[in-house]
C-alpha positions as a Markdown table, in Angstrom:
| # | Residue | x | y | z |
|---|---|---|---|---|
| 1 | Unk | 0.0 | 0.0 | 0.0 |
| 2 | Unk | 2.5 | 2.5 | 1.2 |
| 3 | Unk | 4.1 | 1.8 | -2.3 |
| 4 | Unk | 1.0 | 2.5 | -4.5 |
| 5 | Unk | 0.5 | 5.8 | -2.3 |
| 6 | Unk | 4.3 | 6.7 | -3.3 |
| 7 | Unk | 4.4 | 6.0 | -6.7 |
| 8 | Unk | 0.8 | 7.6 | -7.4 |
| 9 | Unk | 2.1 | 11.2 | -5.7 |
| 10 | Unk | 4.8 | 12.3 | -8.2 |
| 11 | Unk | 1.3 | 11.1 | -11.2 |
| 12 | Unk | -0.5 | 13.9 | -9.5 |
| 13 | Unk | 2.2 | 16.2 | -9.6 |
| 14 | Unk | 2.8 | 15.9 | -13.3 |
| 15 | Unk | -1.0 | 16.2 | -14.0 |
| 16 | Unk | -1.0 | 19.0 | -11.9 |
| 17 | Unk | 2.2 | 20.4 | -14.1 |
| 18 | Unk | 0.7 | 19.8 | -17.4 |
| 19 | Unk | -0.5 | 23.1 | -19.3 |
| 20 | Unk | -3.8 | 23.0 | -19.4 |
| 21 | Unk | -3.7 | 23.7 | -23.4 |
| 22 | Unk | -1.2 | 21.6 | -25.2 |
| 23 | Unk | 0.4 | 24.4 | -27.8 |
| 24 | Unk | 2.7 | 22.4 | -28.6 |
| 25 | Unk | 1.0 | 19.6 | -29.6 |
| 26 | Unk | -1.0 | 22.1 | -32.0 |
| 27 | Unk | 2.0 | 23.4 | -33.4 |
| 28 | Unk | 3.3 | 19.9 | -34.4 |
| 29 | Unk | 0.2 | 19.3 | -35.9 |
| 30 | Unk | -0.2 | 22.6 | -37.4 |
| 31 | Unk | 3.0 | 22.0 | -39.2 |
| 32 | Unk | 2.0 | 18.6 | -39.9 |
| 33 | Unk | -0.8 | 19.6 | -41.9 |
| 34 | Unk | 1.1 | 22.0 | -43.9 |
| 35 | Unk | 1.2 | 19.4 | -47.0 |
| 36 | Unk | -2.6 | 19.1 | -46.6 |
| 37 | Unk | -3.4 | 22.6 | -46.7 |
| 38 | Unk | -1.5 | 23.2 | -49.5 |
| 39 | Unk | -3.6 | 20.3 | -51.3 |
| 40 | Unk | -6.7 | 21.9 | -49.8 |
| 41 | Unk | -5.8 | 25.1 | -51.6 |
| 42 | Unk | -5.1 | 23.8 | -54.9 |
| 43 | Unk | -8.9 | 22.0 | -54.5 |
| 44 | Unk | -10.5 | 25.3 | -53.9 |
| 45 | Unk | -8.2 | 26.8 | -57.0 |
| 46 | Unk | -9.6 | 24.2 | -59.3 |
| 47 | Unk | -13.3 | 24.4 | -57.4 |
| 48 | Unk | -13.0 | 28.1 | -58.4 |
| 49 | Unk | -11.9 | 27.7 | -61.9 |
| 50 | Unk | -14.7 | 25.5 | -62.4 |
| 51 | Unk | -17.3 | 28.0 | -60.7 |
| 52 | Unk | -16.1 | 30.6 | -63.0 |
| 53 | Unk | -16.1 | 28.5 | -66.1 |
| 54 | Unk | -20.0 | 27.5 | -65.9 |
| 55 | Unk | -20.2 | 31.6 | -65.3 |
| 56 | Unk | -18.8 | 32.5 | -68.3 |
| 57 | Unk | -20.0 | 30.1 | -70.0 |
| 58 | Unk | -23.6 | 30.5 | -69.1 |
| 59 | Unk | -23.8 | 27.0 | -68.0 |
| 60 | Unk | -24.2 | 28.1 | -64.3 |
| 61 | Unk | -28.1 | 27.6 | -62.9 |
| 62 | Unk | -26.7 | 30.0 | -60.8 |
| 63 | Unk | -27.5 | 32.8 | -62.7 |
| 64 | Unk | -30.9 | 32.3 | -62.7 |
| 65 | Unk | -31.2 | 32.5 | -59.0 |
| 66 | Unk | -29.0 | 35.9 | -59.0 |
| 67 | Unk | -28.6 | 37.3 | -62.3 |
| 68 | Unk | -26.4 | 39.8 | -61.0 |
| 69 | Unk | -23.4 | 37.7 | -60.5 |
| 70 | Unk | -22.9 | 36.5 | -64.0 |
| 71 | Unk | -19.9 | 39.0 | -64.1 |
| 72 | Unk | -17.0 | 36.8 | -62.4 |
| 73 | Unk | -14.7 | 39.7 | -63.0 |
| 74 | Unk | -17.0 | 41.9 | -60.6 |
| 75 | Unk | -17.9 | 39.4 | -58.3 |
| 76 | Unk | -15.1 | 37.1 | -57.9 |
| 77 | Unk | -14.7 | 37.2 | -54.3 |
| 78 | Unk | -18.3 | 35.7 | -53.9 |
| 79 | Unk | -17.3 | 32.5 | -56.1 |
| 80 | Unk | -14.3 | 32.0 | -54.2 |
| 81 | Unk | -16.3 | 32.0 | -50.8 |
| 82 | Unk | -18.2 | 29.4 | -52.6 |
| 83 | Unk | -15.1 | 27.6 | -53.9 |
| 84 | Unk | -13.8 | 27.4 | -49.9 |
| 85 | Unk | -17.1 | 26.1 | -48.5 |
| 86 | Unk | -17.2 | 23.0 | -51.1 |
| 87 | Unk | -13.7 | 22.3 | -49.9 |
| 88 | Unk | -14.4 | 22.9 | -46.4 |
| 89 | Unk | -17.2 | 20.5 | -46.8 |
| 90 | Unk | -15.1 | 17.9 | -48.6 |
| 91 | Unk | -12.1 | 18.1 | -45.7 |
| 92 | Unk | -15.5 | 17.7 | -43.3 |
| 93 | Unk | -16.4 | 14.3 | -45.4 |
| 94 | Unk | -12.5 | 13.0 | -45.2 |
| 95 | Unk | -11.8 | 14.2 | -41.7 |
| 96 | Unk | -14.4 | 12.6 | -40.3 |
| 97 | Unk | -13.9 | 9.4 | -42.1 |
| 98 | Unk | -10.7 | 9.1 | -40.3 |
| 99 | Unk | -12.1 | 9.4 | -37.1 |
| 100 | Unk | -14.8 | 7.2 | -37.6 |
| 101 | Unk | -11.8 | 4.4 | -38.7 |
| 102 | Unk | -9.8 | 5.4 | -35.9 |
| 103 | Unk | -12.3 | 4.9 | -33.3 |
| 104 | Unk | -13.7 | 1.8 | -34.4 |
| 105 | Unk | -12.4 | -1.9 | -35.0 |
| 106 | Unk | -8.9 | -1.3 | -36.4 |
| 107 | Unk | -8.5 | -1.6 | -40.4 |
| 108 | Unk | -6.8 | -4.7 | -41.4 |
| 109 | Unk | -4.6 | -2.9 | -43.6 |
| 110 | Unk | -0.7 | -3.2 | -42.4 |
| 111 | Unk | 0.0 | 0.1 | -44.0 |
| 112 | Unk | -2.8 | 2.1 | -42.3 |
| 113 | Unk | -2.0 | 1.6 | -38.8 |
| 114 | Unk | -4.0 | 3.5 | -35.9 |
| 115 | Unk | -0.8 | 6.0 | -35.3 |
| 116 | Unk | -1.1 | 7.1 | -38.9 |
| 117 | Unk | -4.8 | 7.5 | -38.8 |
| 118 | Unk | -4.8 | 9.2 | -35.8 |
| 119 | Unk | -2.6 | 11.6 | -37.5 |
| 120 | Unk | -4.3 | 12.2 | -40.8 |
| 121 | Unk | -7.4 | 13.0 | -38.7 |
| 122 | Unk | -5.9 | 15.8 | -36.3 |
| 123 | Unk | -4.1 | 17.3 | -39.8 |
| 124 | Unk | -7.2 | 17.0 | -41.7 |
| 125 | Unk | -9.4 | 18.5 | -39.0 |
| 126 | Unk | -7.3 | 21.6 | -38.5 |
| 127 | Unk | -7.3 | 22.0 | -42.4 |
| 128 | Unk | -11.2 | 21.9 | -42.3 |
| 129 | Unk | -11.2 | 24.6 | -39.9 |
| 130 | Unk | -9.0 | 27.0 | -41.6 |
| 131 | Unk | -11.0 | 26.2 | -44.6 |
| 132 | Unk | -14.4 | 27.1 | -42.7 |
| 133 | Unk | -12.2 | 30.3 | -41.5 |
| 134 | Unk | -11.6 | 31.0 | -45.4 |
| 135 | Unk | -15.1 | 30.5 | -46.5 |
| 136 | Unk | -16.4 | 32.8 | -43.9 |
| 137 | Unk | -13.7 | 35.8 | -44.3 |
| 138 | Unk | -14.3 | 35.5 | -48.2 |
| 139 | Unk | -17.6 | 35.8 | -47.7 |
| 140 | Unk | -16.9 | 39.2 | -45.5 |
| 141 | Unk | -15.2 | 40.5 | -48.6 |
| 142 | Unk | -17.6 | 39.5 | -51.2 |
| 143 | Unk | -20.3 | 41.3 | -49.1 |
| 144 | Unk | -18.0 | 44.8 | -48.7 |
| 145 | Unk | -17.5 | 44.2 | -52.5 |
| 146 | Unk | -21.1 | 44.1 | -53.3 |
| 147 | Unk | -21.9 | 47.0 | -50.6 |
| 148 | Unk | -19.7 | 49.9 | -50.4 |
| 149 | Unk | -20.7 | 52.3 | -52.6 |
| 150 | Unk | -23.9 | 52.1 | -50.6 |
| 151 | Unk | -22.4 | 53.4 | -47.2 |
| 152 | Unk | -19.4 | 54.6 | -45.2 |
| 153 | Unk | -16.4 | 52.6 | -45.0 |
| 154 | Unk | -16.8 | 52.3 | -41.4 |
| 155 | Unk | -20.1 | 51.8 | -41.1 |
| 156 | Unk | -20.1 | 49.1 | -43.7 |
| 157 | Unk | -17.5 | 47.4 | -42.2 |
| 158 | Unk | -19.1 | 47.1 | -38.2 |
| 159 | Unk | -21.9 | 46.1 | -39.9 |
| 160 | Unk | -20.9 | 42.9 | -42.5 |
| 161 | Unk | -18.4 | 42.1 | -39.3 |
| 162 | Unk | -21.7 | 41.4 | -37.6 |
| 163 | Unk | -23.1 | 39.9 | -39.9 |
| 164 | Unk | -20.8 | 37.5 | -41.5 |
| 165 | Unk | -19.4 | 36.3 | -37.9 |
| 166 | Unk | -21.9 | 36.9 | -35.4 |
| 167 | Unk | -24.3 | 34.2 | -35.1 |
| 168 | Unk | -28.4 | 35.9 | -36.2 |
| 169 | Unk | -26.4 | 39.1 | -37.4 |
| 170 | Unk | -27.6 | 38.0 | -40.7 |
| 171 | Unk | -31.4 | 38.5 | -41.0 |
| 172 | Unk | -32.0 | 38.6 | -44.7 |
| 173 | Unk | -33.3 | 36.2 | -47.4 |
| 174 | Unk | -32.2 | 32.4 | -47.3 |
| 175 | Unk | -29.0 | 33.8 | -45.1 |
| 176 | Unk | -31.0 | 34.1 | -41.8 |
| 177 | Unk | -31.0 | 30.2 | -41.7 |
| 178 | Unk | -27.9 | 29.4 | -43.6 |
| 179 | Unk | -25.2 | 31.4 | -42.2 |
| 180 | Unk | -26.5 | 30.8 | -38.3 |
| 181 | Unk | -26.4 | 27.3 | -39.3 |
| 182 | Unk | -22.6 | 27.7 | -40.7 |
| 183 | Unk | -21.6 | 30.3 | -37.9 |
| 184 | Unk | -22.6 | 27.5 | -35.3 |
| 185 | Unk | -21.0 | 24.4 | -37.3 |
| 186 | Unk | -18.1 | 26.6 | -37.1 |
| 187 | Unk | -17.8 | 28.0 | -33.6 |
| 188 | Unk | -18.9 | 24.5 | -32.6 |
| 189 | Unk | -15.9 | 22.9 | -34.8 |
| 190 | Unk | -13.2 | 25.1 | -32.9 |
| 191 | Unk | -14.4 | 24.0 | -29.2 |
| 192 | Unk | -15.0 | 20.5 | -29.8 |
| 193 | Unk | -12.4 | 19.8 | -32.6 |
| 194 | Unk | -9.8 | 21.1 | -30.5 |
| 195 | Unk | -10.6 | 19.5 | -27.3 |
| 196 | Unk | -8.0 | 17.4 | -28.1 |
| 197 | Unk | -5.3 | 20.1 | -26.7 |
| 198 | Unk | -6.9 | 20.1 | -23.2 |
| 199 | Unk | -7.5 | 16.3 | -22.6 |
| 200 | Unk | -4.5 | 16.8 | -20.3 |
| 201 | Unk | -6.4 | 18.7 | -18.0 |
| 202 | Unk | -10.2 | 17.3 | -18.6 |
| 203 | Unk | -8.9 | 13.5 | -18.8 |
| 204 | Unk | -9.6 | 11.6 | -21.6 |
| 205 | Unk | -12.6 | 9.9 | -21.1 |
| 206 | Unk | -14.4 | 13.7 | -21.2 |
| 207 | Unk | -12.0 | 14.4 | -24.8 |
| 208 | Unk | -13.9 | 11.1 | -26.4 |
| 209 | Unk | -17.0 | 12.2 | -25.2 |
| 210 | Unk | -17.1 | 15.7 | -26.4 |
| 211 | Unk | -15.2 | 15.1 | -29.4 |
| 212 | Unk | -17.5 | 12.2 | -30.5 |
| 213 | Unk | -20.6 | 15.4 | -30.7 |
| 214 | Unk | -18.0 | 16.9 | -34.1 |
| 215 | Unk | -20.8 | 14.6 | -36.2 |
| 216 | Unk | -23.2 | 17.7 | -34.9 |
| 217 | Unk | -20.5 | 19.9 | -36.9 |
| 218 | Unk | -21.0 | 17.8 | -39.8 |
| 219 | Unk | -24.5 | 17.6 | -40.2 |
| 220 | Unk | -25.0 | 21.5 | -39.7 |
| 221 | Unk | -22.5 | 21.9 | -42.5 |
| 222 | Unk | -24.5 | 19.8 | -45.2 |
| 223 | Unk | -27.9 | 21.7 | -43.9 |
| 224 | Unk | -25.9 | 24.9 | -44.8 |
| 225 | Unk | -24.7 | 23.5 | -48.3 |
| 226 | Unk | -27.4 | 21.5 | -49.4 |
| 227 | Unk | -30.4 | 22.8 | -47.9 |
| 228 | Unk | -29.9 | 26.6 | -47.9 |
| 229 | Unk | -26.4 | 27.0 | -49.7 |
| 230 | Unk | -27.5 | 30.2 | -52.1 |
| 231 | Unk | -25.4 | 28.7 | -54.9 |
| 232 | Unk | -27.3 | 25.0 | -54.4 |
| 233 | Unk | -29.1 | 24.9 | -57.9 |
| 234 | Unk | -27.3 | 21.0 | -57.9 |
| 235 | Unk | -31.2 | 19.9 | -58.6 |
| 236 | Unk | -30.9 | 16.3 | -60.2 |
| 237 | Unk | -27.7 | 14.2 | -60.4 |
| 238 | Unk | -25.0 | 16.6 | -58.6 |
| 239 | Unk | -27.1 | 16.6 | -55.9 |
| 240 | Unk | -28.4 | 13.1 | -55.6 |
| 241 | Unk | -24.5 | 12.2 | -56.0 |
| 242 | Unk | -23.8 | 14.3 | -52.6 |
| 243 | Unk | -26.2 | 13.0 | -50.2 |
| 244 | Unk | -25.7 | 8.9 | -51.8 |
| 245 | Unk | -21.9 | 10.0 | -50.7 |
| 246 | Unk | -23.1 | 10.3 | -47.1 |
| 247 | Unk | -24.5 | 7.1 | -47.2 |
| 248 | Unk | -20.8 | 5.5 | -46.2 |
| 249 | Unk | -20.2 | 7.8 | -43.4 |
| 250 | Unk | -24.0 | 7.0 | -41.9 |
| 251 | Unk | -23.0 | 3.2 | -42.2 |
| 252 | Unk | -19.2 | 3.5 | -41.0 |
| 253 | Unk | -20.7 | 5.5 | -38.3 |
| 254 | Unk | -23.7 | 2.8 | -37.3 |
| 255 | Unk | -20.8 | -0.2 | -38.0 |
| 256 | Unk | -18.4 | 1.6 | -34.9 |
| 257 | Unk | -21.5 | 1.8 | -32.8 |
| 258 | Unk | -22.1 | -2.1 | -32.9 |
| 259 | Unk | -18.9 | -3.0 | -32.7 |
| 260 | Unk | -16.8 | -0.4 | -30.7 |
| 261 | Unk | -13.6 | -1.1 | -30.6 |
| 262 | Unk | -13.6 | -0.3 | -25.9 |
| 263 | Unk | -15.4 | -3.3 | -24.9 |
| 264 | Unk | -16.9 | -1.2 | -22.1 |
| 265 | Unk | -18.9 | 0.2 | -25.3 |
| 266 | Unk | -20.1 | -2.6 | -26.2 |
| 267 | Unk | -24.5 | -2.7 | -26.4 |
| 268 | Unk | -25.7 | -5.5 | -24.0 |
| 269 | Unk | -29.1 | -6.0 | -23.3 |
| 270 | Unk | -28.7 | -9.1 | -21.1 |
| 271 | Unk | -25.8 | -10.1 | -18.4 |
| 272 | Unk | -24.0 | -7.8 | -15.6 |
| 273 | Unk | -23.5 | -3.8 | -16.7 |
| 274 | Unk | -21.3 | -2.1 | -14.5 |
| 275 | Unk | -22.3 | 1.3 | -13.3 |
| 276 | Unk | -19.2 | 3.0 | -14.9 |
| 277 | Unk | -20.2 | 2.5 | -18.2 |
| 278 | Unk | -20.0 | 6.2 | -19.9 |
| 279 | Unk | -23.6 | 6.5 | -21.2 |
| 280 | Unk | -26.9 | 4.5 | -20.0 |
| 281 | Unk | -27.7 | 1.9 | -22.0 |
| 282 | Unk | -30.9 | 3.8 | -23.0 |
| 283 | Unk | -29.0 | 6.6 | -24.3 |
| 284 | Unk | -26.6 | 3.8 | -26.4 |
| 285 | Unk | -29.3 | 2.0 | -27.8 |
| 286 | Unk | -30.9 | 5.9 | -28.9 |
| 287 | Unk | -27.9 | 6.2 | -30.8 |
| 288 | Unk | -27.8 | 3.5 | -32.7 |
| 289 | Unk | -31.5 | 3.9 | -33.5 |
| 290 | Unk | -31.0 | 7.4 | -34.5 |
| 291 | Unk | -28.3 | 6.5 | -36.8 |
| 292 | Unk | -30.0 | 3.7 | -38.5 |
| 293 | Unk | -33.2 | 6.0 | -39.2 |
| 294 | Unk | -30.4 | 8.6 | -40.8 |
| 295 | Unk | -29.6 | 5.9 | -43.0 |
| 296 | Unk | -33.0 | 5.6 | -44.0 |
| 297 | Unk | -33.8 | 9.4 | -44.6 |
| 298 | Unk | -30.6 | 9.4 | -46.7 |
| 299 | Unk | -32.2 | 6.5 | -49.2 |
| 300 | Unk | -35.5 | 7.5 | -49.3 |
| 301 | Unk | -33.3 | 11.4 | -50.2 |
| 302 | Unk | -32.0 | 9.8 | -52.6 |
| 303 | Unk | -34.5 | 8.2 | -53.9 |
| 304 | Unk | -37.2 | 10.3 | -54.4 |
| 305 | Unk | -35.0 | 13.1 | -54.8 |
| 306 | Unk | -36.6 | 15.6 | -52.5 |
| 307 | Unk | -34.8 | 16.8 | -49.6 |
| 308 | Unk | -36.5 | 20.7 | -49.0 |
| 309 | Unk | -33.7 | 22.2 | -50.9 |
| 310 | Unk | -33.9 | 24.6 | -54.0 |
| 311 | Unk | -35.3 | 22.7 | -57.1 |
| 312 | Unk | -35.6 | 24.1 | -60.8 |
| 313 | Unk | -35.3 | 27.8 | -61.1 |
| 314 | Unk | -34.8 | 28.5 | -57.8 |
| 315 | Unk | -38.3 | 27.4 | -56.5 |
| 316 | Unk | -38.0 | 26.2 | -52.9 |
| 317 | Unk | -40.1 | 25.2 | -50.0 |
| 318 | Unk | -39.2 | 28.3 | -47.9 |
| 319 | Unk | -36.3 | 29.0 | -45.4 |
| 320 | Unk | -37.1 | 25.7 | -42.3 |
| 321 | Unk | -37.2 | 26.1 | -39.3 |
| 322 | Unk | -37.4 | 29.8 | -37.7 |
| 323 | Unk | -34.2 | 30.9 | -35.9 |
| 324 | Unk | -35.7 | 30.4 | -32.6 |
| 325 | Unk | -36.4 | 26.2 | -33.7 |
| 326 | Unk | -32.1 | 26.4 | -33.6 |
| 327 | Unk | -31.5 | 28.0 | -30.8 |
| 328 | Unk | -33.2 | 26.2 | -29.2 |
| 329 | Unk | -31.8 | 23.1 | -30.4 |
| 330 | Unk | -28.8 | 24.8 | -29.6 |
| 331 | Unk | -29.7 | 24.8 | -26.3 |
| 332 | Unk | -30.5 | 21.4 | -26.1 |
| 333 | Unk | -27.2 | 20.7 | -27.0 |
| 334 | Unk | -25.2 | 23.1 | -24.6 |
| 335 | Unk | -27.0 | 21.3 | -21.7 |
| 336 | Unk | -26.3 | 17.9 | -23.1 |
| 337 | Unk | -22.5 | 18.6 | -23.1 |
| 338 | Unk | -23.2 | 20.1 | -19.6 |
| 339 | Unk | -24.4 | 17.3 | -18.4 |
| 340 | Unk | -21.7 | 15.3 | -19.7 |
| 341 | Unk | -19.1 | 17.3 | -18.4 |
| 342 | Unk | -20.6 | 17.1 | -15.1 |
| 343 | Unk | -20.8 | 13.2 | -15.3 |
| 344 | Unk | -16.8 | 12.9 | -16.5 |
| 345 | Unk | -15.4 | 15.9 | -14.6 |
| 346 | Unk | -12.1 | 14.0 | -13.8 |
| 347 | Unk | -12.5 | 14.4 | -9.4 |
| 348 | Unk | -15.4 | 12.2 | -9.6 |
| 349 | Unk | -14.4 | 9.6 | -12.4 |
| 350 | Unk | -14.0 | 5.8 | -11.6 |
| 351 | Unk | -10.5 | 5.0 | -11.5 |
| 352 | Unk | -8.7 | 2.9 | -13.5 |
| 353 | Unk | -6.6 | 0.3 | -13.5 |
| 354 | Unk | -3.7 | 1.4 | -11.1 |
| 355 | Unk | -5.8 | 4.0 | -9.3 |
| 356 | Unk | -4.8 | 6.6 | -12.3 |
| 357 | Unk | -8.6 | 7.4 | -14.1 |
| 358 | Unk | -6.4 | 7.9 | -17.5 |
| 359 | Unk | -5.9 | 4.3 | -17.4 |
| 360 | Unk | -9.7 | 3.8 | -17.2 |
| 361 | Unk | -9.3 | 3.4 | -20.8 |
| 362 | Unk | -7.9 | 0.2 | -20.5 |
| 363 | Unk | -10.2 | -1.5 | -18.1 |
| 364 | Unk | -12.8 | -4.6 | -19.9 |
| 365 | Unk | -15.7 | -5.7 | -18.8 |
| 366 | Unk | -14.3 | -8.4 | -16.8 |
| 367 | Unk | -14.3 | -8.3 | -12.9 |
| 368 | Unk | -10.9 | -7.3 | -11.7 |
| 369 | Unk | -9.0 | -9.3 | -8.8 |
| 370 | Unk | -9.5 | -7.2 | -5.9 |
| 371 | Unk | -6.9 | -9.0 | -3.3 |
């Protein structure tokens, strides 16, 4: 005993040492994820060319919607805030594929081992952020672009500030909805996607569970494109194509609930549970439900072909729900990750294997020896 007390003091003194924020595990990764930003740029160059092509062109069912932005010369900074939220959405799609694979069942493949996962998903996830950043500070200039010979400088400029970052400030037109839906995937990307760099000081059975709401940022992000997106005149095959692509993201997603890679994840309806489990089984088993009845909005989407978004010429079914329907589910989810903060909070975790509740990770289902 005396021994476990001794060795377990100088653990609590480096916990209590560690930074709270890890910078410099950002900055590896930040410079880790130089090569894939620089691919991520070339994407949006070549997403760009191609917006301005169908433009010129008059291929574009763009310009039917806004007929005043068939000049790409004059308007040039609006179609590259497009071109930075199709590649913000892409890195979104890949990003999260990595961490679906990394926290499920291990890949059999000998060349993509969990390490290198791991990796791709903290580079990726920082390049969809910037990217998110890009889209929304583009934006900011396209709007000064379309609006300053309409007011002062500085006038012009408090006011797109507001309503280009700050979450409602946009109260206008389709934009009411689809900009507070992209400000909040956005904000929301930022605290939970870097949670990572504080699991030192919040443990990591708190990182998991936080990080795992990031599919939250995901789904608001294809409500902004798809659904409310001002450039999304995609009716017919383009369109049908994006939502059949999130088909293997719901299933990879409903495959790592099933079969969790942390046996202490595992779904059981019958035999022992032990009270440390993370989430009720109720609340498991909603999951899982809620996933597979995704699956089956997606294919009757893509199916039918109706999904609320803009059809031919424009013609939708009107701007769904009412600000106050997100805020409040908003709300909803700010008490959620409340609550389970307040359930993880490291003081009151069950400790793991060695008395150390990092190592409660590592514990099965099995009964431990307690002599």
């Amino acid at each position: 005993m005396t021994m476990a007390s001794g060795s377990s003091t100088p653990n609590k003194k480096r916990r209590r040492s560690a930074p709270r924020f890890d910078w410099h595990g950002l900055g590896a990764d930040a410079r880790a994820a130089v090569p894939d930003a620089s691919l991520a740029l070339v994407v949006t160059g070549l997403i760009f060319w191609w917006l301005w092509t169908r433009i010129d062109n008059g291929t574009s069912p763009s310009i039917e919607i806004m007929p005043p932005f068939d000049d790409t010369s004059e308007y040039w900074w609006y179609w590259l805030c497009q071109a930075f939220g199709w590649s913000a959405l892409l890195w979104a799609y890949v990003t999260l594929l990595f961490g679906l694979l990394r926290s499920g069942a291990r890949p059999p493949w000998r060349w993509l081992t969990a390490a290198r996962v791991e990796k791709l998903h903290r580079t990726t996830s920082l390049t969809t952020i910037g990217l998110m950043f890009l889209h929304m500070a583009t934006f900011f200039a396209a709007e000064l672009q379309t609006n300053f010979e309409n007011q002062p400088m500085g006038e012009l400029v408090r006011e797109t500030l507001v309503k280009v970052f700050v979450p409602g400030g946009y109260t206008t037109g389709t934009g009411r909805i689809a900009i507070l839906l992209g400000l909040i995937a956005f904000y929301l990307a930022i605290v939970l996607g870097l949670a990572f760099y504080v699991r030192q000081a919040t443990g990591p059975r708190m990182w998991r569970a936080l990080h795992r709401f990031i599919i939250v940022v995901y789904v608001l992000s294809v409500w902004h494109t798809l659904l409310y997106g001002t450039n999304v005149w995609f009716e017919g095959s383009f369109r049908t194509l994006v939502w059949a692509l999130q088909m293997p993201l719901a299933g990879l997603l409903l495959l790592r609930l099933l079969a969790p890679a942390r046996p202490r994840e595992r779904l059981r309806l019958r035999g022992p549970r032990r009270e440390s489990r993370p989430l009720p089984l109720t609340a498991r088993l909603a999951g899982r439900l809620a996933v597979l009845a995704t699956i089956v909005g997606l294919a009757a989407v893509i199916i039918s072909g109706a999904d609320g978004g803009r059809s031919g010429h424009g013609h939708s079914i009107g701007p769904w729900p009412e600000q106050w329907v997100i805020w409040t589910g908003l709300l909803v989810l700010t008490l959620v990750l409340v609550a389970v903060v307040h359930r993880l909070r490291p003081a009151h975790q069950t400790l793991g294997r060695g008395g150390n509740p990092e190592n409660d990770d590592l514990a099965t289902d099995q009964p431990q020896p307690t002599g």
